[in-house]
DSSP file (Angstrom, degrees, kcal/mol; ACC not computed):
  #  RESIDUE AA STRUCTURE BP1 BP2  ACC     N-H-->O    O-->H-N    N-H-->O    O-->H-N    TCO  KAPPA ALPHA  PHI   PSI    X-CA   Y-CA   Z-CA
    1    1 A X    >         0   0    0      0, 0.0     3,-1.0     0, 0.0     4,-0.3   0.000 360.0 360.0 360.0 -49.3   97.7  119.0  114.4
    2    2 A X  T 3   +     0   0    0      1,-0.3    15,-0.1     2,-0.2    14,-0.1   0.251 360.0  59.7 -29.7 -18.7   94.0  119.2  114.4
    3    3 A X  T 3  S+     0   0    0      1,-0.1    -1,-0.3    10,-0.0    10,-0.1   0.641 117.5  25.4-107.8 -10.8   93.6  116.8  116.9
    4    4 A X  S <  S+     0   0    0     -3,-1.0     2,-0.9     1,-0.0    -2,-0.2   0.271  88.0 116.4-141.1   4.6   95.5  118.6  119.7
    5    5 A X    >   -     0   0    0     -4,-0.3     3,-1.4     1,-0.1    -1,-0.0  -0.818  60.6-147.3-101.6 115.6   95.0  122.2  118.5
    6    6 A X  T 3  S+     0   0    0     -2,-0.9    -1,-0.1     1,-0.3    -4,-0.1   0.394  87.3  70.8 -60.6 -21.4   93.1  123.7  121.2
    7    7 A X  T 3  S+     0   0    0      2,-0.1     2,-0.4     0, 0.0    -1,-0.3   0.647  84.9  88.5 -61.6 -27.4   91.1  126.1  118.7
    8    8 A X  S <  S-     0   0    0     -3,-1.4     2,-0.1     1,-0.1     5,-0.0  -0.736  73.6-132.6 -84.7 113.6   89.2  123.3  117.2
    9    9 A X        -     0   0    0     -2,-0.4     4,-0.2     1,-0.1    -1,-0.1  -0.067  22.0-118.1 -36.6 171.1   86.2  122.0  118.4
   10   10 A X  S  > S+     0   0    0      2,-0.2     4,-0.6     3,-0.1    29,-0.4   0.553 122.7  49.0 -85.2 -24.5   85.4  118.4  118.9
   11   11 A X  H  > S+     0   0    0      2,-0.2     4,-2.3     3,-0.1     5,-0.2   0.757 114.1  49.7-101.2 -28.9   82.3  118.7  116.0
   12   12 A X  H  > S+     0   0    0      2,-0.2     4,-0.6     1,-0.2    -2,-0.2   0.697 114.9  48.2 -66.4 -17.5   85.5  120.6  113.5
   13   13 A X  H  > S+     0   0    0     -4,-0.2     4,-3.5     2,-0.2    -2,-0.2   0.854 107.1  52.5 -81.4 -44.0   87.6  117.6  114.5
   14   14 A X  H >X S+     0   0    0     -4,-0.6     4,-0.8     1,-0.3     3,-0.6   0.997 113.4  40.2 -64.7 -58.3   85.1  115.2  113.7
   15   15 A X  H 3X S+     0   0    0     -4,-2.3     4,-1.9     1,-0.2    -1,-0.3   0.908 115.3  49.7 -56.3 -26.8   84.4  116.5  110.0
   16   16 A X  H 3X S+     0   0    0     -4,-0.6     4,-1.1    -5,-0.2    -1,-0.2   0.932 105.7  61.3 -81.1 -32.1   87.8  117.1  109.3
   17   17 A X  H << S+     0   0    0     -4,-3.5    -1,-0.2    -3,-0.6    -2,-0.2   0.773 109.4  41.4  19.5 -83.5   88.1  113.5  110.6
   18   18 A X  H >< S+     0   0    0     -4,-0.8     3,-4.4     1,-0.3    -2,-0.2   1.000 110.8  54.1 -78.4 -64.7   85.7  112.2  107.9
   19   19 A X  H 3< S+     0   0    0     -4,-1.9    -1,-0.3     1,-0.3    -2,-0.2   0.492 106.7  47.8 -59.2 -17.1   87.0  114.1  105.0
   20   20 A X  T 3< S+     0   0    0     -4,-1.1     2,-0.9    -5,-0.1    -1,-0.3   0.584 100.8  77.8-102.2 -13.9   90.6  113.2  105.3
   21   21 A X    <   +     0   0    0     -3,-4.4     2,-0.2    -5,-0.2    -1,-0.1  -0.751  56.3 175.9-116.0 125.6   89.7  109.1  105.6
   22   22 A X    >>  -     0   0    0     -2,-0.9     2,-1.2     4,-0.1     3,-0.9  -0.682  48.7  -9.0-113.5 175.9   88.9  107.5  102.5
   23   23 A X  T 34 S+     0   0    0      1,-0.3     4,-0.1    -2,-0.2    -2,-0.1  -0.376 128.5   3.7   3.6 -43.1   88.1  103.4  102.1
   24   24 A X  T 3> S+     0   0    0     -2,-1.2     4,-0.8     2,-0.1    -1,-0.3   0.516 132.9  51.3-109.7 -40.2   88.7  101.2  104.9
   25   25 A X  H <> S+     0   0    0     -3,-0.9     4,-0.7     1,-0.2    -2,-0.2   0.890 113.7  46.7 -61.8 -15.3   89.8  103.8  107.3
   26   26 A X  H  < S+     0   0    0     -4,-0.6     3,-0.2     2,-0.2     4,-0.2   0.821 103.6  61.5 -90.7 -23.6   86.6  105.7  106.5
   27   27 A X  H >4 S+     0   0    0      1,-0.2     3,-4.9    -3,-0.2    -2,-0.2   0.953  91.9  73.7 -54.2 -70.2   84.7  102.5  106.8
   28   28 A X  H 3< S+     0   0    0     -4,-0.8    -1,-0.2     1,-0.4    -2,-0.2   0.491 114.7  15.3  -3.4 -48.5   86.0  102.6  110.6
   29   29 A X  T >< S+     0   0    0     -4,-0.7     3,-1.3    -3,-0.2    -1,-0.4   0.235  88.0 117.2-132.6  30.8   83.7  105.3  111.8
   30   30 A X  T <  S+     0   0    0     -3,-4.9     2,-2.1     1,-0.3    -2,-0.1   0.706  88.2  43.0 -61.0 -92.8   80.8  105.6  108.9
   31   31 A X  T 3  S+     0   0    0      1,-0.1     2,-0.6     2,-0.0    -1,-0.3  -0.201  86.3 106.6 -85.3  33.6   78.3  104.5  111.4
   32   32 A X  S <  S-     0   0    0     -2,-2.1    -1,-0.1    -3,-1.3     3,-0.1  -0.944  83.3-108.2-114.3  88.4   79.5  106.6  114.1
   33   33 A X        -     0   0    0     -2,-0.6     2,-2.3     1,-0.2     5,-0.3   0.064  30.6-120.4 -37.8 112.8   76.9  109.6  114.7
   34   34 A X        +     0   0    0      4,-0.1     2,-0.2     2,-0.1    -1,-0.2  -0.287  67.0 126.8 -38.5  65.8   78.6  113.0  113.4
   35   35 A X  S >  S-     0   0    0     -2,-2.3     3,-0.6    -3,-0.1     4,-0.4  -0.862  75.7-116.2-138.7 177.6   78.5  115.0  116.8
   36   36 A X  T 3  S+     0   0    0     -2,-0.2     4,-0.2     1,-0.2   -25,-0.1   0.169 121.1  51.5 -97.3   8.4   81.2  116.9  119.1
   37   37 A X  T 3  S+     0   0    0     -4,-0.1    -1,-0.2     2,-0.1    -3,-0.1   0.740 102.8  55.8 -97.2 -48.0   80.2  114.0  121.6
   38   38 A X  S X  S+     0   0    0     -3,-0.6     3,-2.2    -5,-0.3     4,-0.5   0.667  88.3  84.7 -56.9 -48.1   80.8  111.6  119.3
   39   39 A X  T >> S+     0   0    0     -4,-0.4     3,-3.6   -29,-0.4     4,-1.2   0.794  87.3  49.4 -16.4 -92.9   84.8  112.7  118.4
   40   40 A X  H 3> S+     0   0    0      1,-0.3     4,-0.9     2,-0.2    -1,-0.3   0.378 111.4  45.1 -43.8 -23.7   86.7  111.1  120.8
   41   41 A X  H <> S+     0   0    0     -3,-2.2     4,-1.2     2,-0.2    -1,-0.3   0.546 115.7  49.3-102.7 -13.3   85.2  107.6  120.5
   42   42 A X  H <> S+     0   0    0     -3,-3.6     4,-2.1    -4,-0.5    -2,-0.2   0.740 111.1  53.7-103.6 -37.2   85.5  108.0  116.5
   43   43 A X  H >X S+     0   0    0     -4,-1.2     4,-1.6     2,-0.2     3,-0.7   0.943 105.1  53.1 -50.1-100.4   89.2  109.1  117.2
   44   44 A X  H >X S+     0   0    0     -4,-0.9     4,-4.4     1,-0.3     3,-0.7   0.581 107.8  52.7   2.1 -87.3   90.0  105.9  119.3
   45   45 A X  H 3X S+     0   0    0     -4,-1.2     4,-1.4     1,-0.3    -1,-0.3   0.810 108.3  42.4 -26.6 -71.8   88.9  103.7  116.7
   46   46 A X  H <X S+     0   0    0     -4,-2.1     4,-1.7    -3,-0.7    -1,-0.3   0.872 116.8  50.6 -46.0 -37.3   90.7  104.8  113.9
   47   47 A X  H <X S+     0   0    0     -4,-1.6     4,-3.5    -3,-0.7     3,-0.4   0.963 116.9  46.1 -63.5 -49.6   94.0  105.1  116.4
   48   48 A X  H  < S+     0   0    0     -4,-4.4    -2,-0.2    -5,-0.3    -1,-0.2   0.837 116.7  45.2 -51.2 -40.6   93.0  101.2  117.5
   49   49 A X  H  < S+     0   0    0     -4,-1.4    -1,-0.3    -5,-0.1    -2,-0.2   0.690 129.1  19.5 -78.8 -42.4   92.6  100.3  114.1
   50   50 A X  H  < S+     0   0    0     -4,-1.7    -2,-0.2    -3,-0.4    -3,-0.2   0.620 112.0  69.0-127.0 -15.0   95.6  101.8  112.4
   51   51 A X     <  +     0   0    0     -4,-3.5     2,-1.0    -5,-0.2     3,-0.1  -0.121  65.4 133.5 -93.9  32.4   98.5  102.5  115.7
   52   52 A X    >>  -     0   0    0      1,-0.2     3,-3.3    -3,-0.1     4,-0.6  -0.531  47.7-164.5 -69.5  53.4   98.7   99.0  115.9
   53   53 A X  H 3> S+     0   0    0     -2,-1.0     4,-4.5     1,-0.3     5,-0.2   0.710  84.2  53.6 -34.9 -48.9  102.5   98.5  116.1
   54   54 A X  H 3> S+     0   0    0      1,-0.2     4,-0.6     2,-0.2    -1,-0.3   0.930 105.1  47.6 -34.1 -54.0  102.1   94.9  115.2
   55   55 A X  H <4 S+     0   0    0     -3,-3.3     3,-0.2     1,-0.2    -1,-0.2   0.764 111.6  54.7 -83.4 -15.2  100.4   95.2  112.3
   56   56 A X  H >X S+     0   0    0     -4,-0.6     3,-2.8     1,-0.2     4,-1.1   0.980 105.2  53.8 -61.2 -45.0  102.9   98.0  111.1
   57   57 A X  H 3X S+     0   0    0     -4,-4.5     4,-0.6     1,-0.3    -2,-0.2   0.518 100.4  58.6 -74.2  -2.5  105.5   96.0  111.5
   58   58 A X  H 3X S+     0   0    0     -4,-0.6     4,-1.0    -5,-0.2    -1,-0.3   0.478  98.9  52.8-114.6  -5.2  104.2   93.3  109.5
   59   59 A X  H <> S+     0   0    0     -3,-2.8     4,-1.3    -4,-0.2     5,-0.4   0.799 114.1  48.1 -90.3 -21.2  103.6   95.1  105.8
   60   60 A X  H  X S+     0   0    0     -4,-1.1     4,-1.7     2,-0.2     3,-0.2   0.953 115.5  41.3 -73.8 -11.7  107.3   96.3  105.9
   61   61 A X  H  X S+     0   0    0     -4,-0.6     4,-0.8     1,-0.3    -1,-0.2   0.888 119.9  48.7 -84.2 -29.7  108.6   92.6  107.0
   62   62 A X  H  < S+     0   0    0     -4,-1.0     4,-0.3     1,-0.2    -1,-0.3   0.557 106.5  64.2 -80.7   1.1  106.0   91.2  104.2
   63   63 A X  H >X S+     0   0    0     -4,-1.3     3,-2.6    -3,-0.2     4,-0.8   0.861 100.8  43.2  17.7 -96.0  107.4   93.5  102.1
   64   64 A X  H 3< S+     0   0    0     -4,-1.7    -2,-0.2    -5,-0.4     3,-0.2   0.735 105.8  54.2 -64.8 -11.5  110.3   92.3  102.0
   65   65 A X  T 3< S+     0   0    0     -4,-0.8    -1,-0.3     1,-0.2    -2,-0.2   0.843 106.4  61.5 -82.2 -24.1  109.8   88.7  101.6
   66   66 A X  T <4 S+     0   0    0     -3,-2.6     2,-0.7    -4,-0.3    -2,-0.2   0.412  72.2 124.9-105.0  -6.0  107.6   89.8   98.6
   67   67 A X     <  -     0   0    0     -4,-0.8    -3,-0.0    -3,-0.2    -4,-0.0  -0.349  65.5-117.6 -36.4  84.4  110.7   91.4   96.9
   68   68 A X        -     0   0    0     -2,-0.7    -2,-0.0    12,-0.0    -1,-0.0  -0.041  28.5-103.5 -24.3 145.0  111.0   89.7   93.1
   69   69 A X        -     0   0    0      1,-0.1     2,-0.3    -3,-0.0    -3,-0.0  -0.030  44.8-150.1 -68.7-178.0  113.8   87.9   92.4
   70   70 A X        -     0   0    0     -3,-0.0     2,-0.1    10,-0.0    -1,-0.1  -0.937   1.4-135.7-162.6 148.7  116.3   90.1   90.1
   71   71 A X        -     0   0    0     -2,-0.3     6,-0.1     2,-0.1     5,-0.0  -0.293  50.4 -74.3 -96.9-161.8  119.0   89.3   87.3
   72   72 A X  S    S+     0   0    0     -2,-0.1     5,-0.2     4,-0.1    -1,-0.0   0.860  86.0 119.6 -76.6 -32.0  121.8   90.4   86.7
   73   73 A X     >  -     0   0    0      1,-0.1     4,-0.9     3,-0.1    -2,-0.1   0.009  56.9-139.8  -9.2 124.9  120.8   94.3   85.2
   74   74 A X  H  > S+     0   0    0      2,-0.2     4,-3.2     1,-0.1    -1,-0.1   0.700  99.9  59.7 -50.5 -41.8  122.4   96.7   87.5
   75   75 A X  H  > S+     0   0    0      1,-0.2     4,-2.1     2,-0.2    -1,-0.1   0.899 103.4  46.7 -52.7 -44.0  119.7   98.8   87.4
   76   76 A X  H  > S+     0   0    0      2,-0.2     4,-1.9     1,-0.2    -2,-0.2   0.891 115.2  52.9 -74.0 -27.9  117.3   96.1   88.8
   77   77 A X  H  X S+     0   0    0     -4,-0.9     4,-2.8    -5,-0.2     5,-0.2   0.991 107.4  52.2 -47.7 -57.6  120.5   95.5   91.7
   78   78 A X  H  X S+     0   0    0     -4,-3.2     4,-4.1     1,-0.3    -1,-0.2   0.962 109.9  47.1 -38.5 -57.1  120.4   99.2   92.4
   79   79 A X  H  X S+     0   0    0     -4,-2.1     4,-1.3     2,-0.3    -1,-0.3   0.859 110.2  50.0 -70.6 -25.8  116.6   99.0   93.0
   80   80 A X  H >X S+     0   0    0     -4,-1.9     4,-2.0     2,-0.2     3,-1.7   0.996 110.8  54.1 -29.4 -74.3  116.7   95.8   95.3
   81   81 A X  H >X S+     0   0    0     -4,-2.8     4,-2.4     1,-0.3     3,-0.8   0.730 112.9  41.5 -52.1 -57.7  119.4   97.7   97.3
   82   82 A X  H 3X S+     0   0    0     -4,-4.1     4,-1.2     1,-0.3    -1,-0.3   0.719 115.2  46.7 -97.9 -19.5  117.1  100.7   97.7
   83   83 A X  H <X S+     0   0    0     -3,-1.7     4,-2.0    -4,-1.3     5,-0.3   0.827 111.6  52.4 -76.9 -26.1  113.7   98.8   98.5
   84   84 A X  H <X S+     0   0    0     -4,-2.0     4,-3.4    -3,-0.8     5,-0.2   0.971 112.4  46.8 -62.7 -70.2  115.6   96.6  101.0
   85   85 A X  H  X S+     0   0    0     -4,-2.4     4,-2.2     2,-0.2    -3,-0.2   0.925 120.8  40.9 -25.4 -49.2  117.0  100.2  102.8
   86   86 A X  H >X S+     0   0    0     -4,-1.2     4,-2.5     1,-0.3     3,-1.1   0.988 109.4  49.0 -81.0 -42.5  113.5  101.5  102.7
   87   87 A X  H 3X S+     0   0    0     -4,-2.0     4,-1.3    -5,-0.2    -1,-0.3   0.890 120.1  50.7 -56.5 -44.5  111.4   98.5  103.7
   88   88 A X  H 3X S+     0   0    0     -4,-3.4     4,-1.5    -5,-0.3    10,-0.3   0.724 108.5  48.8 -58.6 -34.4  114.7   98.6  107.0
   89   89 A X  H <X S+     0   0    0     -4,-2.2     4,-2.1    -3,-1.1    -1,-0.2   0.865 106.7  49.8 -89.3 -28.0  114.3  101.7  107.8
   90   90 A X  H >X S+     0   0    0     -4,-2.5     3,-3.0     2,-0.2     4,-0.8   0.965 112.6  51.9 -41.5 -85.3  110.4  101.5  108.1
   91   91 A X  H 3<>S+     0   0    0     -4,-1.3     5,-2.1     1,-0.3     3,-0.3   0.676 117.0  42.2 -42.5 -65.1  111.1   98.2  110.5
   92   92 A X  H ><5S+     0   0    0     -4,-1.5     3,-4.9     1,-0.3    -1,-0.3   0.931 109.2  54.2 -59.4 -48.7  113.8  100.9  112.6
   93   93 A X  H <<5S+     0   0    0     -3,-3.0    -1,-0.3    -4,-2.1    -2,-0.2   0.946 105.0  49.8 -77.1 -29.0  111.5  103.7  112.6
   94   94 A X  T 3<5S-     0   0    0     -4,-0.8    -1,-0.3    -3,-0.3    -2,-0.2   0.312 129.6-103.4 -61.5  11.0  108.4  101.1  114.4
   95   95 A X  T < 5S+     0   0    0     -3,-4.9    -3,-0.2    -4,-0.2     2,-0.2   0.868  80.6 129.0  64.8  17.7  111.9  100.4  117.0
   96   96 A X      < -     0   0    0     -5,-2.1     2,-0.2    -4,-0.2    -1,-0.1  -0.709  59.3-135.2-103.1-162.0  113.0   96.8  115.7
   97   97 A X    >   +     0   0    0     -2,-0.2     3,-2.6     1,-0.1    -6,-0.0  -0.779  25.2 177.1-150.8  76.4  115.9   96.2  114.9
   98   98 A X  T 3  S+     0   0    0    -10,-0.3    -9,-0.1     1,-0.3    -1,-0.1   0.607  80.2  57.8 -74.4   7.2  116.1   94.0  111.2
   99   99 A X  T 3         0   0    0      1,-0.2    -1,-0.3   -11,-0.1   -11,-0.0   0.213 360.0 360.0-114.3  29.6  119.6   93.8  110.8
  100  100 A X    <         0   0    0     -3,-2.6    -1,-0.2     0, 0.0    -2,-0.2   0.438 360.0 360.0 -96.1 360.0  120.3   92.1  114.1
């Protein structure tokens, strides 16, 4: 919303920028000079770094490989069943397709 709302400067993008990314995304543009010049290149980077489809798609698939094994407890069935769903529907919402 900030990034495309036409009210906003490029030096109000940038700070708001920094303040919303904490540890390794904030690493991403520390050394990247606060200026309204600056934005757009500081943007990019973080988008390069984190809109990476690949590399979503590969914590929900490790994810699921990393699932503990379970006994027989219902409760612990129930909660497979609903980590499996969520970790599937991440993988759907990046456009694969894990249950083919």
């Amino acid at each position: 919303m900030v990034h495309t709302n036409p009210r906003i400067d490029d030096i109000q993008r940038f700070f708001h920028l920094r303040s919303c990314l904490k540890g390794e995304a904030a690493q991403v543009i520390m050394y990247i000079e606060t200026t309204a010049a600056n934005y757009n290149i500081a943007w990019n980077s973080v988008e390069a770094r984190y809109n990476n489809k690949k590399v979503l798609v590969q914590s929900p698939t490790k994810e699921l490989f990393d699932i503990p094994a379970i006994n027989e407890e219902a409760v612990q069935l129930r909660k497979l069943i609903d980590q499996l769903n969520g970790h599937m529907s991440a993988l759907e919402t990046l456009g694969e397709k894990p249950k083919e």
